[in-house]
ZABA-882266 format. One line per 10 residues: number of its first residue (from 1); for each residue x, y, z of C-alpha. Coordinates in Angstrom, 3 decimals. Layout:
<lolos>
NUM) X/Y/Z ~ ... $
</lolos>
This chain:
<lolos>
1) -195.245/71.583/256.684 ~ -194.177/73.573/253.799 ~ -196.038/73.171/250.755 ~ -193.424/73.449/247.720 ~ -194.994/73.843/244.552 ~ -193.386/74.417/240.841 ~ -195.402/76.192/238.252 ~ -194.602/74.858/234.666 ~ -195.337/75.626/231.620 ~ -193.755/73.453/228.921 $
11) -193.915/75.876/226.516 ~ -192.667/79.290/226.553 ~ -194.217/82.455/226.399 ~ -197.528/81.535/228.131 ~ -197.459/84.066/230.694 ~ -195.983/81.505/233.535 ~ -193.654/83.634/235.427 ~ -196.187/86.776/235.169 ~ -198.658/83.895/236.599 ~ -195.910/82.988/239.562 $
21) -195.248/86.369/240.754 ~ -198.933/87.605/241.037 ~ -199.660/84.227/243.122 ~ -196.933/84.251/245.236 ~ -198.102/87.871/246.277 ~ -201.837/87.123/246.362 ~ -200.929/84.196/248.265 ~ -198.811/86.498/250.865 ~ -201.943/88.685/250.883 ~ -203.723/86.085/252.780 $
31) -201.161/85.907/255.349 ~ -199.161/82.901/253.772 ~ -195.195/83.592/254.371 ~ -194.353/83.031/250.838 ~ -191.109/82.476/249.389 ~ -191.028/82.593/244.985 ~ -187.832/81.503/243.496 ~ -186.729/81.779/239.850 ~ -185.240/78.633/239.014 ~ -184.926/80.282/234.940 $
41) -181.555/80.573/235.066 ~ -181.145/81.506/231.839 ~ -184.271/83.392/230.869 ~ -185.082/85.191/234.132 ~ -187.882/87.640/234.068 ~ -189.720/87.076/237.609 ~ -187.606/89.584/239.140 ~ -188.794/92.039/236.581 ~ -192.315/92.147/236.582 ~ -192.210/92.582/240.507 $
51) -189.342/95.752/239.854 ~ -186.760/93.999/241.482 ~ -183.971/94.050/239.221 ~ -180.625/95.105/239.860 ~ -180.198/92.674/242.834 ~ -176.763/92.308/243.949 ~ -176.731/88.791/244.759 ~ -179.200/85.894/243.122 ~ -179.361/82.921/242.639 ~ -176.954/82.416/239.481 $
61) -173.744/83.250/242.842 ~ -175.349/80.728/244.543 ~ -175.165/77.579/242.403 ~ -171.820/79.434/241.239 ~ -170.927/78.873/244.911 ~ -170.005/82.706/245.523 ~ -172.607/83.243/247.700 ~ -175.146/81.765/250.599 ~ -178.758/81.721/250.031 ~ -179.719/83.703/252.582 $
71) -177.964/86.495/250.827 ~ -180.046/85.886/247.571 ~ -183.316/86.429/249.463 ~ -185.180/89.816/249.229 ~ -188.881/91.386/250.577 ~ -191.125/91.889/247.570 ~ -194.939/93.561/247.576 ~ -196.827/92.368/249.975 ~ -194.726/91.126/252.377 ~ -193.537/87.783/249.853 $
81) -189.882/87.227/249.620 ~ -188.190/86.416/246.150 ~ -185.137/84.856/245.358 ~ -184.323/86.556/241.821 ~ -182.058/84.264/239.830 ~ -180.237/87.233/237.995 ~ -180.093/88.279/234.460 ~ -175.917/88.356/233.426 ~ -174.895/86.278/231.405 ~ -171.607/86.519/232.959 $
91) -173.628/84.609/236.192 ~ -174.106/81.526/234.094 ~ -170.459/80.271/233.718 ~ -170.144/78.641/236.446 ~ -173.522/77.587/237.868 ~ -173.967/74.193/239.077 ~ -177.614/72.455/239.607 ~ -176.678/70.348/242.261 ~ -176.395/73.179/245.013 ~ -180.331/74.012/244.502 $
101) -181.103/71.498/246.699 ~ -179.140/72.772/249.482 ~ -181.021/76.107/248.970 ~ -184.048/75.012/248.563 ~ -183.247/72.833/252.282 ~ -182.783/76.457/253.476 ~ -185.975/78.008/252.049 ~ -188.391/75.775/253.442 ~ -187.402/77.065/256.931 ~ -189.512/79.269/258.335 $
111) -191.948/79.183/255.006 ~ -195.719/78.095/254.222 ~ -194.860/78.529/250.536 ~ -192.308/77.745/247.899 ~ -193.000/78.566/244.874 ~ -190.890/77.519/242.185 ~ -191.071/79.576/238.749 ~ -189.963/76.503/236.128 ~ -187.677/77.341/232.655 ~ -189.766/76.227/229.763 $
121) -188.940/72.789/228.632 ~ -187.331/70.256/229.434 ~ -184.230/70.789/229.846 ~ -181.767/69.644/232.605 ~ -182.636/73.105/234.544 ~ -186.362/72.459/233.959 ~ -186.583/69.156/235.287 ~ -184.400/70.002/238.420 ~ -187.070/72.759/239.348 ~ -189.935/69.739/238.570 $
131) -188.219/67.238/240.975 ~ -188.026/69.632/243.594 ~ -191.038/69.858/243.778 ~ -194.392/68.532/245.525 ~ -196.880/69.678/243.722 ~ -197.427/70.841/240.390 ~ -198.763/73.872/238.673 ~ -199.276/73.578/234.555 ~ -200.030/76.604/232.851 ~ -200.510/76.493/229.361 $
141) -202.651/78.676/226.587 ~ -206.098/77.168/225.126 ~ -204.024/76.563/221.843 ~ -202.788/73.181/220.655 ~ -199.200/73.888/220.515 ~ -199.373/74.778/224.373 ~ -201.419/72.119/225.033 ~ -198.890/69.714/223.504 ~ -196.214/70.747/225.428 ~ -198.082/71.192/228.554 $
151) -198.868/67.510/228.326 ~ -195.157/66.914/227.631 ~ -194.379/68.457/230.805 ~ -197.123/66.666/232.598 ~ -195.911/63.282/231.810 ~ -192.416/63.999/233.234 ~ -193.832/65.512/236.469 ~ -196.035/62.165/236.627 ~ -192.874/59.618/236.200 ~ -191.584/61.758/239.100 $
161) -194.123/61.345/240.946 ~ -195.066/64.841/241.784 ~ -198.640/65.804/242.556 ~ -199.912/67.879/239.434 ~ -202.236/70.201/241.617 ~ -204.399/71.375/238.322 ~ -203.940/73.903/234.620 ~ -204.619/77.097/234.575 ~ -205.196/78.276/231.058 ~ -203.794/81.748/231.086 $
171) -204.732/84.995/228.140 ~ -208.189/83.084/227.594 ~ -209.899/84.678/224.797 ~ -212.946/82.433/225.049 ~ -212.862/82.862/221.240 ~ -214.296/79.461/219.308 ~ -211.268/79.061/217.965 ~ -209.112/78.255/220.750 ~ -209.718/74.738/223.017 ~ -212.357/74.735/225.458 $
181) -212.101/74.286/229.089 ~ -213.674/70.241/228.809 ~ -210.873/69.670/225.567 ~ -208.140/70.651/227.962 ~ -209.343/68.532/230.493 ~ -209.492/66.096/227.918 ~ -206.144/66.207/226.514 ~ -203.989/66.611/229.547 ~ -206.651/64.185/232.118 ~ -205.794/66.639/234.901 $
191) -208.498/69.192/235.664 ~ -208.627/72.672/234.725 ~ -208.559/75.107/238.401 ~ -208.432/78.171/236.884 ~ -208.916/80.603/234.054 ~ -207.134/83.764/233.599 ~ -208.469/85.800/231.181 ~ -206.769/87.791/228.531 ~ -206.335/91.269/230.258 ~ -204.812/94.477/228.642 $
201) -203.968/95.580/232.095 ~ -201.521/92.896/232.405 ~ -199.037/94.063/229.919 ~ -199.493/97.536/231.592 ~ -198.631/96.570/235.290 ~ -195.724/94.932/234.056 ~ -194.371/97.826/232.036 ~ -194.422/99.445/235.441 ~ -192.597/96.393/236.920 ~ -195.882/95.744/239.660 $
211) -197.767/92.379/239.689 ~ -201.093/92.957/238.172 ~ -202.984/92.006/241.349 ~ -200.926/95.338/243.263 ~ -201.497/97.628/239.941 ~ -205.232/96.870/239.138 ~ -207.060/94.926/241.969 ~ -210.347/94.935/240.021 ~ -209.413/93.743/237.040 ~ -210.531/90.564/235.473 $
221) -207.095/88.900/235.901 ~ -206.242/90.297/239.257 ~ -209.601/88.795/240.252 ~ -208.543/85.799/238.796 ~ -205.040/85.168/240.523 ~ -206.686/86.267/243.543 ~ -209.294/83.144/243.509 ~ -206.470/80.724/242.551 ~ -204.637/81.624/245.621 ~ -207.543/81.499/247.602 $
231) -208.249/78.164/246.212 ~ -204.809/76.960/246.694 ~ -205.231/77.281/250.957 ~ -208.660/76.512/251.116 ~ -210.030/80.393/251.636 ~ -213.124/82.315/250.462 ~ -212.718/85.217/247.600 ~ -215.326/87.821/246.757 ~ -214.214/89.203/243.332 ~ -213.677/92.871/243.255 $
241) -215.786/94.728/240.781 ~ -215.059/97.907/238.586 ~ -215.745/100.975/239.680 ~ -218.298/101.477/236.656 ~ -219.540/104.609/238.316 ~ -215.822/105.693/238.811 ~ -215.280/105.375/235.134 ~ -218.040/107.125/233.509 ~ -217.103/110.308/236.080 ~ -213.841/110.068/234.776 $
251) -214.889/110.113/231.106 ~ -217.341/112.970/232.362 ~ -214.964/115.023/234.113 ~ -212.808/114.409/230.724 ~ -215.002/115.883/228.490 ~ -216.116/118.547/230.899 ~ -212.390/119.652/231.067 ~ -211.985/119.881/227.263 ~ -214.747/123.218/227.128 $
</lolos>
């Protein structure tokens, strides 16, 4: 049975779609046939930080009616497939909410996986991509106004009945400042299943347009999103370490080059 699962945020900004896109592929690294849609409609990045803009048909023709899902659906790293929803504002005239259910009906086919990347909010858009779903992903920032929409967000999912799976607290500074781990779990009563730290390398992989866990394996978020995933299907993950060796000949062979 496919397992359909939106990842929400509440807030904006909290690194939620970067979050989708790296899990969807980690997940497809395991062997899961994986399917990530962008139900932002009107603030799509997902296809983006996999370098897959440019699409000729997303999702914004198919709730516009001008096109069939099938058409909307592309191959991505690692073997995941990713339904980009498009990022013309000419797309969003005439898109209508009601026809993602029929392509979702069609995505479940033939899938392990759905993930759904949620708009921030709650909107009309944001809550169609919660009740679509089974299960629940928050992801929020260890900062209070996060929190306070994540818990927003939570309560909606909850009146719909969908299972909130757990938070991941994403860019984690573990700075005294910010809310701890227990204080999430605190706030929002659902427990806390991940932590992705803050990582530099991040914000490079997607100036590249490649998900972090593709660009940098062995870095501390890539090893990360690669434990979630695991977690997610119930399989084992040894974290990759740096190449610390690797790095110091690098900064050797530097300096040797500079004589």
């Amino acid at each position: 049975m496919t397992r359909v699962i939106t990842v929400a945020s509440g807030k904006g900004g909290v690194g939620k779609t970067t979050i989708t896109a790296n899990l969807g592929v980690a997940l497809s690294t395991y062997g899961e046939r994986v399917v990530v849609l962008d139900a932002d409609i009107a603030m799509a990045n997902l296809e983006l930080i996999l370098g897959m803009e440019g699409k000729s048909v997303t999702l914004h023709d198919v709730l516009a009616g001008n096109a069939s899902i099938e058409d909307a659906v592309y191959d991505g790293p690692n073997g995941v497939r990713v339904v980009p929803a498009g990022i013309s504002l000419e797309g969003l005239r005439n898109v209508k909410l009601d026809r993602l259910e029929d392509a979702l009906t069609y995505l479940i086919e033939d899938t392990d996986i759905l993930l759904i990347d949620a708009p921030a909010g709650l909107e009309k858009d944001a809550v169609a991509a919660l009740a679509a779903a089974d299960e629940l992903l928050l992801v929020t920032t260890p900062e209070v106004p996060s929190i306070s929409d994540a818990l927003k967000t939570k309560i909606v999912a909850s009146k719909l009945d969908i299972n909130i799976i757990g938070v991941v607290i994403n860019r984690e500074q573990y700075d005294k400042t910010f809310l701890s781990v227990d204080e999430v779990e605190t706030i929002l009563e659902v427990p806390v299943i991940a932590v992705i730290p803050d990582d530099p390398e991040v914000s490079r992989a997607a100036a590249f347009g490649e998900p972090i866990v593709i660009k940098n394996p062995k870095s501390p978020a890539s090893n990360a999103l690669m434990k979630l995933a695991a977690d997610l299907i119930g399989e084992e993950y040894q974290p990759i370490e740096p190449d610390k060796q690797g790095v110091i000949a690098k900064l050797i062979s530097g300096l040797m080059g500079r004589r």
